[in-house]
C-alpha positions in Angstrom: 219.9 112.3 -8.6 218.2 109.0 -8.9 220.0 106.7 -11.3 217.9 106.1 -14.8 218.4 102.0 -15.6 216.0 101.1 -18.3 212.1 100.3 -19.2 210.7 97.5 -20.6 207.6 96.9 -22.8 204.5 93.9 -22.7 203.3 93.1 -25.9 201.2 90.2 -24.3 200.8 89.9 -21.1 201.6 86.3 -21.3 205.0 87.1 -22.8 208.3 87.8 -21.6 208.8 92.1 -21.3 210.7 92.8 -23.8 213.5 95.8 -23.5 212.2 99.2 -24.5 214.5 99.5 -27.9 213.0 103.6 -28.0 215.7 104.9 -25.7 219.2 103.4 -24.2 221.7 102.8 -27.1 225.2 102.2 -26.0 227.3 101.6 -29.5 227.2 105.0 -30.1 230.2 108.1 -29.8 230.1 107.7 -26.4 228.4 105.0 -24.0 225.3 106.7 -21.3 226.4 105.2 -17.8 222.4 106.2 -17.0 221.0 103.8 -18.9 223.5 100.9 -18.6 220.8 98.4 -18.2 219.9 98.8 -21.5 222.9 96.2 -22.5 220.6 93.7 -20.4 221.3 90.0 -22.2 218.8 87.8 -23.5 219.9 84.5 -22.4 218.2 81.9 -24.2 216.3 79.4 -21.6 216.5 75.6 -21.5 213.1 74.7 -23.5 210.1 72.6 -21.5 208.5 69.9 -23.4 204.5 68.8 -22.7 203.1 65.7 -23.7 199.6 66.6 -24.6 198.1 64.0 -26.3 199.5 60.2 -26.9 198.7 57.8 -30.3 194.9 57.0 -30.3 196.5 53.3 -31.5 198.0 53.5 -27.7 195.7 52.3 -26.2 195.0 49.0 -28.0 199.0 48.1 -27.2 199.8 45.4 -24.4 200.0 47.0 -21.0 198.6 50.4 -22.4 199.2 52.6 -18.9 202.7 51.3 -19.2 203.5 52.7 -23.2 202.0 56.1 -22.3 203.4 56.7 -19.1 206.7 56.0 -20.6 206.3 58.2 -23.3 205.6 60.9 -20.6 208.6 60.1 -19.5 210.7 59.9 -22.0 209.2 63.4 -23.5 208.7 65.7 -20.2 211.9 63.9 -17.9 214.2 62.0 -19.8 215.9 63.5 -22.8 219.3 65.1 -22.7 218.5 67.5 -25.4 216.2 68.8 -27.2 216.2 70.9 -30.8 215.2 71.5 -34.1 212.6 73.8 -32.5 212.2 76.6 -35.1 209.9 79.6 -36.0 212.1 82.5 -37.7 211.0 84.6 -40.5 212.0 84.6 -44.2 210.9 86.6 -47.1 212.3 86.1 -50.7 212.6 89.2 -53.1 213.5 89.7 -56.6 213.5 93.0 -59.1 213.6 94.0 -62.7 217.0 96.0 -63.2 217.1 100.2 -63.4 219.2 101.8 -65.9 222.3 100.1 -67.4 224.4 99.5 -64.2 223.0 96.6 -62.4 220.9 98.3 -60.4 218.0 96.1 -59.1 214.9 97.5 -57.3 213.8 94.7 -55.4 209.5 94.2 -54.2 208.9 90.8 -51.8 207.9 88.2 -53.2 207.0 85.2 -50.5 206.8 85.3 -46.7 207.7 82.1 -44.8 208.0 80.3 -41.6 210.7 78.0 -40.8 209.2 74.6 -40.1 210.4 72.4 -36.9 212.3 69.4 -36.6 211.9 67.7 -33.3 215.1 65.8 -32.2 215.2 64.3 -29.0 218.6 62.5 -27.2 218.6 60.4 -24.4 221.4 58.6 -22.6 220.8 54.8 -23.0 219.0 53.0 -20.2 219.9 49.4 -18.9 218.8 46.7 -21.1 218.8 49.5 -24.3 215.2 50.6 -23.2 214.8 53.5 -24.8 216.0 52.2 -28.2 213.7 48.9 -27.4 210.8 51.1 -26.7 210.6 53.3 -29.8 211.4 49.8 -31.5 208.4 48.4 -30.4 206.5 51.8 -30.5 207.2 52.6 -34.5 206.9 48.5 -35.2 203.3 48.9 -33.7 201.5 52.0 -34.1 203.4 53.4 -37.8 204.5 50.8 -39.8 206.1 46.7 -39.1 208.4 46.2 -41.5 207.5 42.9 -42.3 203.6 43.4 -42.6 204.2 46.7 -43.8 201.3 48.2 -42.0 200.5 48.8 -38.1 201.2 45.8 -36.1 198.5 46.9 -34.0 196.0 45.6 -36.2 197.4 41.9 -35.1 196.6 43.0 -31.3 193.2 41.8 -30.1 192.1 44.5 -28.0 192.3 46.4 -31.5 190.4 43.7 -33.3 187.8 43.5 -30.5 187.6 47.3 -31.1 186.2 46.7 -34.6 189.7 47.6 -36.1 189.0 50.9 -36.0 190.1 53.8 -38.8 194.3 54.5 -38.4 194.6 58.7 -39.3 197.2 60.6 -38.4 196.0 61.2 -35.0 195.7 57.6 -33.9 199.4 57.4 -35.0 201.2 60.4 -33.7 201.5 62.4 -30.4 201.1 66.3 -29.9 203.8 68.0 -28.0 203.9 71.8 -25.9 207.0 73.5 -26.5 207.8 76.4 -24.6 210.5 78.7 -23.2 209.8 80.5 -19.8 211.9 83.3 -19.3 213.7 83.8 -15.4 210.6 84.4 -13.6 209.2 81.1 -14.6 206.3 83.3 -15.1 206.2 84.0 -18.9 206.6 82.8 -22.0 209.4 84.0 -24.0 208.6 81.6 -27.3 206.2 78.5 -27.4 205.4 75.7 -30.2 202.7 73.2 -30.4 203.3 70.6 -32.7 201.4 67.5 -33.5 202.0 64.6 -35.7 205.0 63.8 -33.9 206.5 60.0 -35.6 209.5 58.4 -35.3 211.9 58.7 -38.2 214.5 55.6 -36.4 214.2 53.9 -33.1 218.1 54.3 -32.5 220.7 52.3 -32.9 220.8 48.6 -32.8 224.1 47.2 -33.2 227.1 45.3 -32.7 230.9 44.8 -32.5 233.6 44.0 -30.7 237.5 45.4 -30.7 240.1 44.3 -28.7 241.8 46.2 -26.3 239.5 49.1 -26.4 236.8 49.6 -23.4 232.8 49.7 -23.0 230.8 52.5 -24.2 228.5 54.9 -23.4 225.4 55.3 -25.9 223.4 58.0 -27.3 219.9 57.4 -28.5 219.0 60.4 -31.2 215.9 60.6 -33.1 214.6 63.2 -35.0 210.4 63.4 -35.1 207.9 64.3 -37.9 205.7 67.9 -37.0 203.4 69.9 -38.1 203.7 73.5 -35.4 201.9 76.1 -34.2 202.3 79.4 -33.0 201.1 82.3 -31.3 198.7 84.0 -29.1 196.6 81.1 -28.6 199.9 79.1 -27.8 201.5 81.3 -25.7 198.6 81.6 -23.9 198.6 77.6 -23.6 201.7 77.4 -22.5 201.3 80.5 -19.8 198.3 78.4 -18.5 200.7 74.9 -17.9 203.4 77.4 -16.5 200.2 78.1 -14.0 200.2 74.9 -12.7 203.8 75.0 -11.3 203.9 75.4 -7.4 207.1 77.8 -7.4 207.4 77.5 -3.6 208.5 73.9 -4.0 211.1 74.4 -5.8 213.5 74.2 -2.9 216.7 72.1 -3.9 218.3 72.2 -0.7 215.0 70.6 1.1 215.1 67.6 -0.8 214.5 64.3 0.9 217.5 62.6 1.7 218.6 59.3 -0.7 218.7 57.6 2.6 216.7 57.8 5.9 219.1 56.0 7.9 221.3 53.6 8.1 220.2 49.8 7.0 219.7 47.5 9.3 222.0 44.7 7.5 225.0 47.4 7.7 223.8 49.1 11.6 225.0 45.7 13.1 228.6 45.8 11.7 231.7 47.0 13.5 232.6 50.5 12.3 232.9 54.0 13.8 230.6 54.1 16.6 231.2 49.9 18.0 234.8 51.7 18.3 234.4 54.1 20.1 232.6 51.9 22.9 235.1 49.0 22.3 238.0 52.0 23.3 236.5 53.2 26.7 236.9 51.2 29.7 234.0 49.9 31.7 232.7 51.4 34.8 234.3 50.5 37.7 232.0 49.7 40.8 
């Protein structure tokens, strides 16, 4: 008899299957070894993070390519984690009570979504770069604290722009957020999310105590949003997913961090000098 596992269901073909919840219950009297799959985990992916569009003001900024090719970076590459990444459901009730015991029969009120809070963390870099860079980002493009508006207005290439208008766009980035499931092949949630500002540019501080050692740093910053989901997003985020070549991702045929060995090292006395220094010449 051929062994029943379990059936999933598509309700977008850009989506993640989800489990068919019709049939398969294990929690009942007694477990079903047929459908055992049915217990199958969701495991919740690593999310992927898209820059799609960098600050309009970038491009007026000293050594433009540089900024947003960094911020590429820093986005897509670079962080060691990312949250705040939110969508759920809420609905708030209330009632008028029935009879004399407390009784409340309760009718919904409001239906909300949960709004996102981008955070991204990134291990320090040499020099404090990252925390230097979102300096110099928020001091030019969102507000310098002693002008108390865009530095970039100071920057000649803006000013031989005809200062142009600062809105939101001009200020902000727009980020795709997305979680493929194991296949790499679907989406299991996605977010787009413009506006995305600086609320610090990390840490910049001092001290010293004797005794104790160095330390690591952590640079944490949590971003304004404004989100987007569904279909259209998914669908967005299915089409990036696209653009991956799966057949390169083959860890084990990595180039080597080394070709060989260098030249300033090849001429020193080490294992293979020893072996010909140990062996006698040829004798005529």
């Amino acid at each position: 008899m051929a062994i029943t596992t379990t059936s999933t269901i598509s309700m977008n073909s850009n989506n993640t299957p989800q489990l068919d919840m019709s049939n398969g219950g294990q929690q009942g009297l007694m477990v079903n070894p047929l459908f055992w799959a049915t217990s199958s985990n969701y495991i919740r992916q690593k999310v992927m993070a898209v820059l799609i569009s960098a600050p309009g003001l970038m491009q007026y900024m000293p050594n433009a390519s540089y900024q947003m090719q960094a911020l590429k970076q820093l986005i897509e590459v670079m962080p060691q984690k990312i949250d705040g990444l939110k969508q759920s459901l809420e609905w708030e009730y209330d009632g008028v009570p029935i009879g004399h015991s407390g009784l409340k029969l309760e009718s919904p009120l409001k239906a909300s979504r949960e709004q996102s809070t981008p955070t991204f963390s990134w291990a320090e870099k040499y020099g404090q770069a990252i925390t230097k860079y979102w300096t110099e980002f928020g001091r030019q493009l969102i507000l310098d604290p002693d002008l108390q508006v865009p530095g970039i207005v100071a920057e000649p290439a803006y000013i031989s722009a005809g200062s142009p208008a600062i809105l939101a766009s001009q200020q902000s980035f727009t980020v795709l957020y997305f979680e493929p499931d194991l296949t790499m092949t679907k989406i299991t949630n996605a977010w787009l999310i413009s506006n995305h500002m600086p609320k610090t540019a990390g840490p910049i501080e001092g001290s010293r105590e004797m005794g104790a050692g160095s330390e690591l740093t952590t640079v944490d910053i949590e971003f304004t949003g404004v989100q987007q989901v569904g279909q259209q997003i998914d669908q967005m985020a299915k089409n990036y997913l696209n653009t991956l070549q799966l057949n390169g991702l083959r860890p084990l045929d990595l180039a080597g961090m080394a070709n060989g060995i260098a030249s300033n090292v090849a001429s020193l006395q080490g294992l293979a000098s020893e072996i010909t220094a140990a062996v006698l010449p040829p004798t005529a």
